[in-house]
N, C-alpha and C positions, 0 to 999 in steps of 0.2 A: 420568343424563347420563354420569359417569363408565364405569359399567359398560357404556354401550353405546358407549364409545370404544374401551373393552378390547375388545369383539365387533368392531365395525365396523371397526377395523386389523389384528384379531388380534395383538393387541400378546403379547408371551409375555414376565411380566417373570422379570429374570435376577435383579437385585440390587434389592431397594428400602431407602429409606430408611438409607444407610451413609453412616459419618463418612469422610472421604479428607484426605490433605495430599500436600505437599509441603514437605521440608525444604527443598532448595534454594534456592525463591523463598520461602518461609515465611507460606504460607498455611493455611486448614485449614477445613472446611466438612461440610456432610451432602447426598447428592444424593437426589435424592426416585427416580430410577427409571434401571436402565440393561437394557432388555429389546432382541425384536426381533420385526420381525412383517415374512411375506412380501411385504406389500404397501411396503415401505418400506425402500430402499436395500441389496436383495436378499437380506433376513433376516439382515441382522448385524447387532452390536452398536450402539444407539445409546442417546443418554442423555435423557430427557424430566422436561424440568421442571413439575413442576403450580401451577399458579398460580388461586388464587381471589377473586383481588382483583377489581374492578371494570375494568381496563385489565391489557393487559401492556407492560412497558417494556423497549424495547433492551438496557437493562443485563443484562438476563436472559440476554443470548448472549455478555457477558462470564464470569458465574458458570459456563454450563453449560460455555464454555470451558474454564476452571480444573478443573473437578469431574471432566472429561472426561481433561484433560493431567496428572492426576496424578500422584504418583507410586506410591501404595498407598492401599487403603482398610481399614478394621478391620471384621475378619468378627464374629459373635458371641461369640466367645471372645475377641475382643480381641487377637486375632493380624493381622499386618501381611499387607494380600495384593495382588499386582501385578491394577489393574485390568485388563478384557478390553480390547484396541483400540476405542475408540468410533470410526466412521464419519462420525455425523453428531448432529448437536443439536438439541432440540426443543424446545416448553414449548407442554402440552394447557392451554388457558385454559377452568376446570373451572364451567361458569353453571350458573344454575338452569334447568329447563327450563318455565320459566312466569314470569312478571314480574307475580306477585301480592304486594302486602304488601312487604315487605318487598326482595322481590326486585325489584322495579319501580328501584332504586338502578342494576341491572346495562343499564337506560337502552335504547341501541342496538346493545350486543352482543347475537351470534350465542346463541340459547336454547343448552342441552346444553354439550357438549366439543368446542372447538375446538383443533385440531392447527397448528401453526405452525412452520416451518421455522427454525432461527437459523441452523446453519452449514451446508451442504450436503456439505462433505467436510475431509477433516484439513485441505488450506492455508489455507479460511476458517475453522475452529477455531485456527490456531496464529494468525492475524492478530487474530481475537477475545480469546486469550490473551495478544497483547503490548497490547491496549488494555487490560486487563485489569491488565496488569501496571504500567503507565503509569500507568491511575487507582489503584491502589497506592500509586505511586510520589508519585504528588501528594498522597494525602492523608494520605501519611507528612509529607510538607514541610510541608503545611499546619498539622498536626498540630502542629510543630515552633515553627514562626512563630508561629501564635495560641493555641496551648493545648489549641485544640482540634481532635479525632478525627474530628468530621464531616463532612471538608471533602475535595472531590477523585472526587464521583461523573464520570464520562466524560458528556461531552457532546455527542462527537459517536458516537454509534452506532446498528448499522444497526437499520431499521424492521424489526417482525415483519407478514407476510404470513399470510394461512391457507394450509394444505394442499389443493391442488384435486385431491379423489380422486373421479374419474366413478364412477360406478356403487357406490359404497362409503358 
């Protein structure tokens, strides 16, 4: 499944799996991929999240947000390095390609790798990064108020959609 989403977009990855922060707003995270492929948003830079969970949830286009507006990521040597421009955000929801055994959980999602759009260009990335920064913000407070860390996921954010690629 995976590997025939790398074929089937021509995805070409740039960076995988690299840790990014931002001091400013004081975050810090690992993005799973920031490639590009000509079928999608004219061969530049975008950043895709894999997801193998049973659903994908909204929250996901806060994260790729952040990962995306960074301000550096650390290369292998653990040197600081300005990401490339991200364009646009994604998150491939990575199924089995059969619902036997086990797999039968992934219900009435789509068999293989589905491709899904979160931000379609920088001004809905930078809108996704201040929900982002908001649910932060809450669950710092919350944090504050009750003790606890876990509180302050964003509730209202946008639904993910599949990618309608004809002939692809």
């Amino acid at each position: 499944g995976y590997a025939d989403f790398l074929d089937r977009f021509q995805i070409t990855p740039l960076l995988m799996e690299r840790p990014c922060a931002s001091r400013k707003d004081w975050y810090a995270g690992k993005f799973d991929m920031i490639g590009t492929s000509p079928l999608l948003n004219d061969g530049q830079p975008i950043m895709i999240d894999l997801k193998t969970s049973k659903f994908v949830y909204g929250e996901t286009g806060l994260q790729t947000a952040a990962y995306s507006l960074a301000e550096f990521f650390m290369d292998e040597d653990g040197n600081e390095q300005p990401l490339p421009e991200i364009v646009a955000t994604y998150v491939a929801h990575v199924t089995p390609m059969d619902r036997i055994g086990q797999n039968a959980r992934y219900g009435e999602a789509p068999l293989g790798t589905t491709l899904y759009p979160l931000a379609k260009n920088r001004d809905e990335m930078k809108g996704h990064y201040a929900m982002f920064l908001a649910a932060a913000w809450s669950a710092t407070l919350g944090s504050v108020e009750s003790g606890d860390a876990r509180h302050g996921v964003a509730k209202s954010v946008p639904p993910v959609r599949r990618v309608s690629m004809s002939g692809v």
